[in-house]
C-alpha positions as CSV (number, residue, x, y, z in Angstrom):
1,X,-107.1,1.1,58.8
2,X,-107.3,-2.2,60.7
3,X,-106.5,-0.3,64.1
4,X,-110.1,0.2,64.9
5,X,-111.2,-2.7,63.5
6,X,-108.9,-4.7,65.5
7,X,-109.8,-2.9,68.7
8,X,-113.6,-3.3,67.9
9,X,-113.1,-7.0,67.6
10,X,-111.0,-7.4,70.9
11,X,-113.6,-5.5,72.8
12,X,-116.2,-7.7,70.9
13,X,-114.0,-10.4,72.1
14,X,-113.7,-9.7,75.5
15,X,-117.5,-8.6,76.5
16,X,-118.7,-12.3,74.7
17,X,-116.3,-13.8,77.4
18,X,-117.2,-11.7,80.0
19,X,-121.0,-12.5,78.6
20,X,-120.1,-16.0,78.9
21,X,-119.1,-16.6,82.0
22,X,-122.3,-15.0,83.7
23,X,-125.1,-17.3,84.8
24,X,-128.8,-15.9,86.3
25,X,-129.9,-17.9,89.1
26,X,-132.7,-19.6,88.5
27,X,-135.0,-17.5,91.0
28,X,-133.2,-14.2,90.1
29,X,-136.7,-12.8,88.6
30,X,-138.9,-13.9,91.5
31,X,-136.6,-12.4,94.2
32,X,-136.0,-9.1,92.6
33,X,-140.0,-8.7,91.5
34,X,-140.7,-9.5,95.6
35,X,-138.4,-6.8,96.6
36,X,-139.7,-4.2,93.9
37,X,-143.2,-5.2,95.0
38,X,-142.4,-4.7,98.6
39,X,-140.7,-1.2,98.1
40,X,-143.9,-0.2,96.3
41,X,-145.7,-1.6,99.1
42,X,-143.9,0.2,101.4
43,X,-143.5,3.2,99.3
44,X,-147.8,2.9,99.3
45,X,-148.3,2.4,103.0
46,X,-146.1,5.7,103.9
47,X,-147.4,7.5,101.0
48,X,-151.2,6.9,102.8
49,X,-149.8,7.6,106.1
50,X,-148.3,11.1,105.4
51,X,-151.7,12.4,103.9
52,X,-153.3,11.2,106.9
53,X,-150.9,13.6,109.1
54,X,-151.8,16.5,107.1
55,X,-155.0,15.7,106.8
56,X,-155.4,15.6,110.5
57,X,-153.1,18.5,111.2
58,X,-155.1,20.6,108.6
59,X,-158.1,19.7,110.8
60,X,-156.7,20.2,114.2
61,X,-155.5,23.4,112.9
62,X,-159.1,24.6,111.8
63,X,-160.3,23.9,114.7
64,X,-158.0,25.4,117.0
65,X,-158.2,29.1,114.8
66,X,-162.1,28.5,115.5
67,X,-161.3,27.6,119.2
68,X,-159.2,30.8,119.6
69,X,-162.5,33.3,118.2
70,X,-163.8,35.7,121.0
71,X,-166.1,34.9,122.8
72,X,-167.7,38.3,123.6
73,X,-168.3,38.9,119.7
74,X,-171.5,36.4,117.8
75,X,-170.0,33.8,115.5
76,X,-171.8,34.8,111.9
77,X,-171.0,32.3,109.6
78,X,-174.3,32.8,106.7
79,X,-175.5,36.6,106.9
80,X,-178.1,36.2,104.1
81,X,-181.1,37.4,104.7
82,X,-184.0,35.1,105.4
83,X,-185.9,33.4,102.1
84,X,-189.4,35.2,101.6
85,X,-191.8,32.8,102.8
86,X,-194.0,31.2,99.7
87,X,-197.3,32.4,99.5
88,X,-200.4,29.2,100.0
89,X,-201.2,28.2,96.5
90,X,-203.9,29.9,94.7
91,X,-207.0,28.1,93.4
92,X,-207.5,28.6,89.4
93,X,-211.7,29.3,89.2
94,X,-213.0,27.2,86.5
């Protein structure tokens, strides 16, 4: 069977001249690491601005639902009853 031997070694053939014929530029690495860094960057800087916004929206949104309470009922926010106060320390007779 030399017909996929013969079509292995044409394809071989024609990928080393395709291979052959391409040339990096010199700079290629620097100018592509850049750009990725600057995506990240980017990618980063929005990243930290859309947790602000919720942050701040979670916040605005607290304190508007405790804006909105009535005003006619008291706000209870701890209904524990008091601590007992501590009795004065006793003296020990010796």
């Amino acid at each position: 069977m030399t017909g996929p031997a013969s079509t292995e070694d044409q394809l071989r053939e024609a990928l080393e001249q395709l291979a052959s014929g391409v040339r990096a530029h010199p700079d290629a690495y620097r100018r592509v690491q850049r750009e990725w860094r600057r995506r990240e960057r980017k990618r980063r800087i929005i990243l930290a601005v859309v947790v602000t916004l919720v942050f701040a929206l979670a916040d605005a949104v607290g304190l508007w639902a405790l804006n909105q309470s009535s005003q006619n009922s008291p706000q209870v926010v701890f209904n524990d009853p008091a601590p007992p106060q501590p009795s004065p320390p006793q003296r020990i007779p010796r």
